[in-house]
C-alpha positions in Angstrom: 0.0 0.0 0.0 3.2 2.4 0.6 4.2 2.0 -3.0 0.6 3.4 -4.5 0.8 6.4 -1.9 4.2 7.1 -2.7 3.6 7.2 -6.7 0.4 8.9 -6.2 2.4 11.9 -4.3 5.2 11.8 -7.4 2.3 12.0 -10.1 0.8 14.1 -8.1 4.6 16.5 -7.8 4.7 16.2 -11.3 1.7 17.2 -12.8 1.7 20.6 -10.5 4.9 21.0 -11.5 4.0 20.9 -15.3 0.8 23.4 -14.2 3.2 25.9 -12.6 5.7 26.1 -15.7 3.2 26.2 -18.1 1.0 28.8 -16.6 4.3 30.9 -15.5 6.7 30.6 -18.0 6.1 31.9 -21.5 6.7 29.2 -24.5 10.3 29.2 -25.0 11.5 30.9 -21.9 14.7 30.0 -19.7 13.9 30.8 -15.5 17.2 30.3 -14.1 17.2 27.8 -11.2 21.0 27.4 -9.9 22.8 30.3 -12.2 24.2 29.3 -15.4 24.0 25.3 -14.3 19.9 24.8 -14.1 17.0 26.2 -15.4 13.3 25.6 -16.1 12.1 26.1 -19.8 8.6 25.8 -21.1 8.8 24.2 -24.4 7.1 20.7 -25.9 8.6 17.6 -26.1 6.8 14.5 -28.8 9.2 11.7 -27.4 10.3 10.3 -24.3 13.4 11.0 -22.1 15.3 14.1 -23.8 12.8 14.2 -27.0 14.5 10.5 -28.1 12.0 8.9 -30.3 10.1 11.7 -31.9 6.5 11.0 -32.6 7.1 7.3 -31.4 4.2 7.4 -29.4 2.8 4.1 -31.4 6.0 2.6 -30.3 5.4 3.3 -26.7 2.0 2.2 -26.4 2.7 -1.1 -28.2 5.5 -1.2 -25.6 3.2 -0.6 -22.5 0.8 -3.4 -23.5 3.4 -6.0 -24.1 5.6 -4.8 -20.6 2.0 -5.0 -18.4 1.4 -8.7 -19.7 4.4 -9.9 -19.0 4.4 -8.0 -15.9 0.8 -9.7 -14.9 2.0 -13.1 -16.3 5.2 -13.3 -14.1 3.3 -12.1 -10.9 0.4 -14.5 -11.4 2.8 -17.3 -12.0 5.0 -16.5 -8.9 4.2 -16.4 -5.3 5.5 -12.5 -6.0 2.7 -10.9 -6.6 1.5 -11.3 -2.8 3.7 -8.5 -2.4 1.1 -5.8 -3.9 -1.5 -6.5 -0.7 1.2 -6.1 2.1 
Protein backbone atom coordinates (compact mmCIF):
# COMPACT_ATOMS: atom_id res chain seq x y z
CA UNK A 1 0.00 0.00 0.00
CA UNK A 2 3.19 2.37 0.62
CA UNK A 3 4.18 1.98 -2.98
CA UNK A 4 0.55 3.36 -4.48
CA UNK A 5 0.80 6.37 -1.86
CA UNK A 6 4.17 7.13 -2.74
CA UNK A 7 3.60 7.20 -6.65
CA UNK A 8 0.35 8.89 -6.24
CA UNK A 9 2.43 11.91 -4.29
CA UNK A 10 5.16 11.75 -7.39
CA UNK A 11 2.33 12.01 -10.05
CA UNK A 12 0.81 14.13 -8.11
CA UNK A 13 4.57 16.54 -7.84
CA UNK A 14 4.66 16.18 -11.27
CA UNK A 15 1.66 17.20 -12.84
CA UNK A 16 1.67 20.56 -10.46
CA UNK A 17 4.94 21.02 -11.46
CA UNK A 18 3.96 20.90 -15.29
CA UNK A 19 0.83 23.45 -14.25
CA UNK A 20 3.17 25.88 -12.63
CA UNK A 21 5.66 26.06 -15.71
CA UNK A 22 3.22 26.19 -18.15
CA UNK A 23 1.05 28.83 -16.63
CA UNK A 24 4.29 30.91 -15.51
CA UNK A 25 6.69 30.62 -18.05
CA UNK A 26 6.09 31.87 -21.46
CA UNK A 27 6.74 29.23 -24.54
CA UNK A 28 10.29 29.25 -24.99
CA UNK A 29 11.53 30.91 -21.89
CA UNK A 30 14.65 29.97 -19.66
CA UNK A 31 13.90 30.77 -15.46
CA UNK A 32 17.24 30.30 -14.11
CA UNK A 33 17.20 27.77 -11.17
CA UNK A 34 21.03 27.40 -9.88
CA UNK A 35 22.83 30.32 -12.22
CA UNK A 36 24.22 29.30 -15.40
CA UNK A 37 23.99 25.26 -14.34
CA UNK A 38 19.94 24.83 -14.10
CA UNK A 39 17.01 26.20 -15.35
CA UNK A 40 13.32 25.57 -16.05
CA UNK A 41 12.12 26.07 -19.78
CA UNK A 42 8.63 25.84 -21.08
CA UNK A 43 8.76 24.21 -24.40
CA UNK A 44 7.12 20.67 -25.86
CA UNK A 45 8.57 17.63 -26.06
CA UNK A 46 6.80 14.50 -28.78
CA UNK A 47 9.15 11.75 -27.35
CA UNK A 48 10.33 10.26 -24.33
CA UNK A 49 13.41 11.02 -22.13
CA UNK A 50 15.34 14.08 -23.80
CA UNK A 51 12.76 14.23 -27.04
CA UNK A 52 14.49 10.55 -28.10
CA UNK A 53 12.04 8.88 -30.33
CA UNK A 54 10.15 11.69 -31.91
CA UNK A 55 6.51 10.95 -32.59
CA UNK A 56 7.07 7.30 -31.35
CA UNK A 57 4.19 7.36 -29.45
CA UNK A 58 2.83 4.14 -31.39
CA UNK A 59 5.95 2.64 -30.30
CA UNK A 60 5.39 3.31 -26.73
CA UNK A 61 1.98 2.16 -26.42
CA UNK A 62 2.74 -1.09 -28.20
CA UNK A 63 5.50 -1.25 -25.58
CA UNK A 64 3.16 -0.56 -22.53
CA UNK A 65 0.79 -3.38 -23.54
CA UNK A 66 3.44 -6.03 -24.13
CA UNK A 67 5.65 -4.76 -20.62
CA UNK A 68 1.99 -5.04 -18.40
CA UNK A 69 1.43 -8.72 -19.73
CA UNK A 70 4.43 -9.90 -19.02
CA UNK A 71 4.44 -8.04 -15.88
CA UNK A 72 0.80 -9.66 -14.94
CA UNK A 73 2.03 -13.15 -16.29
CA UNK A 74 5.22 -13.29 -14.07
CA UNK A 75 3.30 -12.07 -10.91
CA UNK A 76 0.44 -14.52 -11.44
CA UNK A 77 2.76 -17.32 -12.01
CA UNK A 78 5.03 -16.53 -8.90
CA UNK A 79 4.16 -16.42 -5.27
CA UNK A 80 5.45 -12.54 -5.98
CA UNK A 81 2.70 -10.87 -6.60
CA UNK A 82 1.45 -11.25 -2.84
CA UNK A 83 3.75 -8.48 -2.40
CA UNK A 84 1.13 -5.75 -3.93
CA UNK A 85 -1.52 -6.46 -0.66
CA UNK A 86 1.25 -6.05 2.12
Amino acid sequence: MLWIAIVLVLLAIDRNSKYIIVTNIEYGDRVPVIGDFFYLTNHDNYGAAWGMFQNGRYFFIIMTVIVAIIMIIYMTKTQDFLYLYQ
